[in-house]
C-alpha positions as CSV (number, residue, x, y, z in Angstrom):
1,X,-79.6,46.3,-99.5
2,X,-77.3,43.5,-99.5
3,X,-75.0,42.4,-102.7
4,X,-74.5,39.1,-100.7
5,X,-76.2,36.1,-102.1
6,X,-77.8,34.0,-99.8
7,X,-80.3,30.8,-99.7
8,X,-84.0,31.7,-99.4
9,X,-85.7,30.6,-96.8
10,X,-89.3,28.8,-97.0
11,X,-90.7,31.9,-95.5
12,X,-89.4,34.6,-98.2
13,X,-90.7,32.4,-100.6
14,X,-94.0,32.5,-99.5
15,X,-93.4,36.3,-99.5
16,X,-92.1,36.3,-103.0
17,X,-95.2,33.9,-104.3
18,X,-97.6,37.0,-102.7
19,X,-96.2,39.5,-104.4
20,X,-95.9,38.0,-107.9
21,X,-99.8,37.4,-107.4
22,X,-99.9,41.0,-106.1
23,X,-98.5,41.8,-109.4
24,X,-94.9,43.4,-108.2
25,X,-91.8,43.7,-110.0
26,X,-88.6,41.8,-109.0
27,X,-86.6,45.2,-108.1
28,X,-89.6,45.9,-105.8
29,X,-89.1,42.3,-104.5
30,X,-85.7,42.2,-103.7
31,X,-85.8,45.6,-101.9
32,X,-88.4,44.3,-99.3
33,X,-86.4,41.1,-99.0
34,X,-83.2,42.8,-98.5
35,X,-81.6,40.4,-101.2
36,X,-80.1,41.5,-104.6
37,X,-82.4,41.8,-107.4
38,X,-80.3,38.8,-109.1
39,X,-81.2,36.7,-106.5
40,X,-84.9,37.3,-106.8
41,X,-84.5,36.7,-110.8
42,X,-82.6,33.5,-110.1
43,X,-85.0,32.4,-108.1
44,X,-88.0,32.8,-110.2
45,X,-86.0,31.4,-113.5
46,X,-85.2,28.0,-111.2
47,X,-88.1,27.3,-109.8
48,X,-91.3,28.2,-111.9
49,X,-93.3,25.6,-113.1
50,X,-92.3,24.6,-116.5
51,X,-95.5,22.1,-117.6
52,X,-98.5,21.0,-116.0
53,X,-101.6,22.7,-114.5
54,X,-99.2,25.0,-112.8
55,X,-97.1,25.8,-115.6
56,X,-95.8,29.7,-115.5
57,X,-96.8,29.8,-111.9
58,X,-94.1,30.2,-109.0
59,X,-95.5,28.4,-106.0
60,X,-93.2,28.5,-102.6
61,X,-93.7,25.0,-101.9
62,X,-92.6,23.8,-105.0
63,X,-90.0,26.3,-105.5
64,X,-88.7,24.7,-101.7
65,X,-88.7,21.1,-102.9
66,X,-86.8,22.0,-105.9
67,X,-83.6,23.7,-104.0
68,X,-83.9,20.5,-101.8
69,X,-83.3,18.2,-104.6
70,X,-80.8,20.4,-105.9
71,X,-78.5,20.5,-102.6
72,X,-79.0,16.9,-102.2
73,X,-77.8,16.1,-105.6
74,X,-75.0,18.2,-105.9
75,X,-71.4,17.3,-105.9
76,X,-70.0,18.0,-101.4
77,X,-66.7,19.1,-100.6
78,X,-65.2,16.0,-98.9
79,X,-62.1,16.4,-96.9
80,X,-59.7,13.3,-96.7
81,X,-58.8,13.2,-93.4
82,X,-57.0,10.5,-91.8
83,X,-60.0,8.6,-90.6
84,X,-60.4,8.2,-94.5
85,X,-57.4,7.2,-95.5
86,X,-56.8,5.0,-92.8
87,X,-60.1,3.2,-94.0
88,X,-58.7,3.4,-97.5
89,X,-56.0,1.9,-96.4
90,X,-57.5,-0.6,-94.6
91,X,-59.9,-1.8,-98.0
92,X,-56.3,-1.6,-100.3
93,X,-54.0,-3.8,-98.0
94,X,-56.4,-5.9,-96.2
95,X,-60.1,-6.9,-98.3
96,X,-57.8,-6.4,-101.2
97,X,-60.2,-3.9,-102.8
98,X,-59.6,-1.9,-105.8
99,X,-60.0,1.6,-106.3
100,X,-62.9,1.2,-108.2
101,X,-65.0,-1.1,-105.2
102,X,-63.7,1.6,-102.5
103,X,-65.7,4.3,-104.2
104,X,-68.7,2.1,-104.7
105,X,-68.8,1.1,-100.9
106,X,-67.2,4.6,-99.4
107,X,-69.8,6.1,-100.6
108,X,-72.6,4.1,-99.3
109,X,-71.3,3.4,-96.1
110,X,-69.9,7.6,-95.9
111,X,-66.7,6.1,-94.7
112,X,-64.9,7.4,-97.3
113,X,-67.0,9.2,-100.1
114,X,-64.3,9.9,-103.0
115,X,-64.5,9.5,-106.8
116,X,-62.7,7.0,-108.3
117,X,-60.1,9.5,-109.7
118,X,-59.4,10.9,-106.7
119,X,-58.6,7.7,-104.9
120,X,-56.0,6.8,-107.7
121,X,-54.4,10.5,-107.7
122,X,-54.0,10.0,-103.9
123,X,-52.1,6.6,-104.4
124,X,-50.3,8.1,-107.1
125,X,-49.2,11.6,-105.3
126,X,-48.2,9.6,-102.4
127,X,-46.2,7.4,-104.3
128,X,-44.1,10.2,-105.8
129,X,-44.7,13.0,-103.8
130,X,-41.6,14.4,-100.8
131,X,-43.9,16.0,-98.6
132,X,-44.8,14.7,-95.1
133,X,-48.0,13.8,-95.5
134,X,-47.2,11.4,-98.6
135,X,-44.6,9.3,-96.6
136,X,-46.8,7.1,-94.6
137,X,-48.5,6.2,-97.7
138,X,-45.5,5.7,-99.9
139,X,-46.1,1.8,-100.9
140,X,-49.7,1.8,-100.9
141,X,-49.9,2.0,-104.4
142,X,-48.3,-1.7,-104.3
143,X,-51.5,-3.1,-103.3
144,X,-53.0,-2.3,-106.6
145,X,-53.6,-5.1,-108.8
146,X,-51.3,-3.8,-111.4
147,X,-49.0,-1.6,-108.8
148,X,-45.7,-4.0,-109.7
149,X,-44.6,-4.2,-113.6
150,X,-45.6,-7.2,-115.0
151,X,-43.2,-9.9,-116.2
152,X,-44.0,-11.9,-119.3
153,X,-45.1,-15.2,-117.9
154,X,-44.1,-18.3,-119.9
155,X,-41.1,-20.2,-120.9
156,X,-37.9,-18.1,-121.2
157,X,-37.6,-19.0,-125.1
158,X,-40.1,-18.8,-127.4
159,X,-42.0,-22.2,-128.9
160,X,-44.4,-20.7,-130.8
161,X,-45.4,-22.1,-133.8
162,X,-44.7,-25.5,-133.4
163,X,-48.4,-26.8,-131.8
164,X,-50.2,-28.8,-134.7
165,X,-53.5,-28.2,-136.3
166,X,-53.7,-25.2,-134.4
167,X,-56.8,-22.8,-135.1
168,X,-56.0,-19.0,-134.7
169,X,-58.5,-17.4,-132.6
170,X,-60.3,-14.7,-135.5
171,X,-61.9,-18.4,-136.7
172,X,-63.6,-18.4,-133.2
173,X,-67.2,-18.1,-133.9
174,X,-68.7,-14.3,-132.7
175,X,-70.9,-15.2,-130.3
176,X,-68.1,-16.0,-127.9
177,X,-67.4,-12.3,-127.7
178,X,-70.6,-11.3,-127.1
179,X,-70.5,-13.8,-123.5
180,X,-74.3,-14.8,-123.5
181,X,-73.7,-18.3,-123.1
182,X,-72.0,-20.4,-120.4
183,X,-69.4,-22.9,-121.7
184,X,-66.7,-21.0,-123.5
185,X,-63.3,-20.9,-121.8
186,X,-59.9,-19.9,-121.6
187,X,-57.1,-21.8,-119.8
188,X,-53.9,-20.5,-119.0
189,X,-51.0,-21.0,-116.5
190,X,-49.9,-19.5,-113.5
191,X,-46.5,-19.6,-112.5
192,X,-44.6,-20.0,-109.6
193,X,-41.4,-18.5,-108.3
194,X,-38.8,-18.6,-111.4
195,X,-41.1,-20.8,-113.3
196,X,-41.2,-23.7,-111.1
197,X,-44.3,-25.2,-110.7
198,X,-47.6,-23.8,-111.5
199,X,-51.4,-23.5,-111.2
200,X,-53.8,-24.4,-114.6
201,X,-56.2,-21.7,-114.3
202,X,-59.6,-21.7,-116.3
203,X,-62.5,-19.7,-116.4
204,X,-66.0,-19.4,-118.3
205,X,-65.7,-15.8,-120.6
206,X,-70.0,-15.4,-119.8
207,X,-70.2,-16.6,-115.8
208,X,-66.6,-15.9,-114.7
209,X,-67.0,-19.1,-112.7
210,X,-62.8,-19.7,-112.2
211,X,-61.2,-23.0,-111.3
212,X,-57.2,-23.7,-110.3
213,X,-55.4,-27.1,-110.3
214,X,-52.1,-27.4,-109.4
215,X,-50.3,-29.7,-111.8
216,X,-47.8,-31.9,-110.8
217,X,-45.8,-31.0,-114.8
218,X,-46.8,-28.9,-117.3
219,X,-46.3,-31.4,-119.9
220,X,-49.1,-31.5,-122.5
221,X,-50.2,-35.0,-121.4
222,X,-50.6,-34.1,-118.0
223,X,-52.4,-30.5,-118.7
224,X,-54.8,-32.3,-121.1
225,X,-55.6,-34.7,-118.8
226,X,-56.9,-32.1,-116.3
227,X,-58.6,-30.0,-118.6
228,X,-60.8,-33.1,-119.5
229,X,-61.6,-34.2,-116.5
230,X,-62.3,-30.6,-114.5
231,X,-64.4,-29.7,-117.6
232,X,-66.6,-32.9,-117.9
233,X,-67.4,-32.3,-114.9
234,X,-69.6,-28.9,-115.4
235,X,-73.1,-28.8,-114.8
236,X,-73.2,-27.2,-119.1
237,X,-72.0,-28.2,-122.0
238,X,-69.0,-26.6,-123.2
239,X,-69.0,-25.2,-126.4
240,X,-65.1,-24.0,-127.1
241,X,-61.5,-23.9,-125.2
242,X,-59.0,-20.9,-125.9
243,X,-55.6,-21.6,-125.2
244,X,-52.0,-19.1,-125.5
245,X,-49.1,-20.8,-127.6
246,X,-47.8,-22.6,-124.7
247,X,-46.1,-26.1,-125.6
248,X,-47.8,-27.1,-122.6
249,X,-51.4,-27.4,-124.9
250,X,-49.8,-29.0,-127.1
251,X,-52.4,-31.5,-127.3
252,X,-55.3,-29.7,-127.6
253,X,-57.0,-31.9,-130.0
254,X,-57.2,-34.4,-127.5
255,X,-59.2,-32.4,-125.3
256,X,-61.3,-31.1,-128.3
257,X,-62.3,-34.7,-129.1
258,X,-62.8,-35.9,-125.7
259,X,-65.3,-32.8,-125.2
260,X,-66.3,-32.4,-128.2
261,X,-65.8,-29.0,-128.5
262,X,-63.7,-26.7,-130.7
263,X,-60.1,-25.3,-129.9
264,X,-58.5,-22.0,-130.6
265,X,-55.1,-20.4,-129.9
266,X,-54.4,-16.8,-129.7
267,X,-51.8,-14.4,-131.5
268,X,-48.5,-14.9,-130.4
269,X,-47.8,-11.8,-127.9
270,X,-51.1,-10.6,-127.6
271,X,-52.6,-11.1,-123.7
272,X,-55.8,-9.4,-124.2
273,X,-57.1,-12.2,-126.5
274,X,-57.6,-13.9,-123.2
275,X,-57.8,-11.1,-120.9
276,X,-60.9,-12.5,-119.0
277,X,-58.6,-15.5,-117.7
278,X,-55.5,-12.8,-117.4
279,X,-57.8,-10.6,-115.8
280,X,-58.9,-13.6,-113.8
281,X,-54.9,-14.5,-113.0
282,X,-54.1,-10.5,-111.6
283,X,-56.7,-10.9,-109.2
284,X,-55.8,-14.0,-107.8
285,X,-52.1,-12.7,-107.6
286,X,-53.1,-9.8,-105.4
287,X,-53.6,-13.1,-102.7
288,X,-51.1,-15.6,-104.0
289,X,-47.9,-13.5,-105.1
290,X,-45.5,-15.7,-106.1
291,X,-42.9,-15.3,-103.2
292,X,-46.1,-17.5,-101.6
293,X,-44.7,-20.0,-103.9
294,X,-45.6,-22.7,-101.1
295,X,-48.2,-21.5,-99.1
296,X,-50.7,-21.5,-102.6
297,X,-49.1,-24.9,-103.5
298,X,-50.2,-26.0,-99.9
299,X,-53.9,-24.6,-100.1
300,X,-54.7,-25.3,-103.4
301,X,-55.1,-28.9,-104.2
């Protein structure tokens, strides 16, 4: 008799279903199958009938369909090989994918099957890892949205504090966390190479609809001025506008009044108060670094 487990076939448990009828005992089984006697007991355990007309019965059929679902369920081995990571490559630098996306879509297409976590230890290894296989893939961890420290964005000193009749942002009414309505928006800037020039980015916190504007200043005049007239243009009516400490919305009320909508500023420092619009500005970085200073001024108009 073999100590070796091995996977039942349909046959043996058709055998196995006759002599349970038949009345034998599992040690009886296992000897006429040649299998250990745990292997009969596991089997049994597994894959009688637990409820139902059938319940306490071991039926082969059933028994079958049940390892099927198992082994089609289960977590595979997957070896990375370098069809994979060339594909992974491919969705990093290229379609600008994150991590995240590639797991979603390696998975369905089989192109490359991982887990999220294994995708980001394989960046990670490669980044700091000596060994040869880690070298080709040294940088790729640069095309990650957040692969390159961030820089505070903004004016070099600090002019918070000095905006009038501003309305801190734990006054903003709670239903603007919860994102169920359309209309409530953040604005921020995005800046070009050593602060010169930049984009007015702002997008809707419940459809993540996004739209940039390339301002000519940043003075408050000229940023209110475009907030206005992008936003009276939306096919909704907008309900409230989030803005960071920059001078540049300085004149906030002005765009409250003229949409009639309610104003709020976030806490000095504090990036996640706005993080759908930061989270908005990361993305758009991963196609518009700022060394493309002029080639995003040129496209965006």
């Amino acid at each position: 008799m073999t100590k070796n487990y091995t996977q039942l076939s349909l046959i043996q448990r058709y055998q196995i279903e006759s002599f349970i009828t038949s009345g034998m005992k599992q040690n009886w089984i296992a000897e006429q199958l040649g299998v250990n006697p745990s292997t009969i007991s596991r089997e049994i355990r597994r894959n009688t009938a637990q409820r139902g007309r059938t319940a306490g019965t071991y039926l082969a059929a059933n028994a079958q369909r049940r390892t099927e679902q198992r082994h089609q369920h289960k977590p595979k081995l997957v070896k990375f090989d370098l069809s994979m990571k060339k594909q992974a490559v491919q969705w990093l630098s290229v379609e600008k994918w994150s991590p995240e996306l590639i797991s979603v879509k390696g998975k369905e297409t089989g192109k490359c099957p991982l887990s999220i976590e294994w995708l980001y230890q394989w960046i990670w290894q490669s980044k700091h890892g000596n060994k040869a296989a880690d070298k080709p893939y040294k940088r790729i961890y640069l095309h990650l949205k957040h692969g390159r420290r961030r820089r505070k964005r903004g004016n070099q000193k600090d002019s918070r504090g000095i905006i009038p009749n501003r309305v801190p942002i734990d006054k903003r009414p709670k239903i603007v966390s919860k994102r169920i309505r359309p209309g409530d928006i953040e604005v921020d800037f995005m800046m070009g190479k050593n602060h010169k020039g930049a984009l007015l980015v702002m997008t809707d916190r419940a459809t993540l609809h996004t739209s940039l504007h390339k301002l000519r200043n940043r003075r408050s005049e000229t940023v209110s001025k475009v907030i206005i007239k992008k936003l009276e243009q939306a096919a909704y009516p907008m309900h409230t506008v989030t803005f960071d400490n920059d001078l540049g919305f300085a004149n906030h009320t002005e765009v409250a009044e003229a949409l009639n909508v309610d104003t709020y500023f976030t806490r000095p420092y504090t990036s996640q108060d706005k993080g759908t619009v930061e989270n908005r500005i990361g993305q758009i970085r991963r196609f518009f670094p700022k060394k493309l200073t002029l080639v995003w001024y040129q496209i965006i108009k």
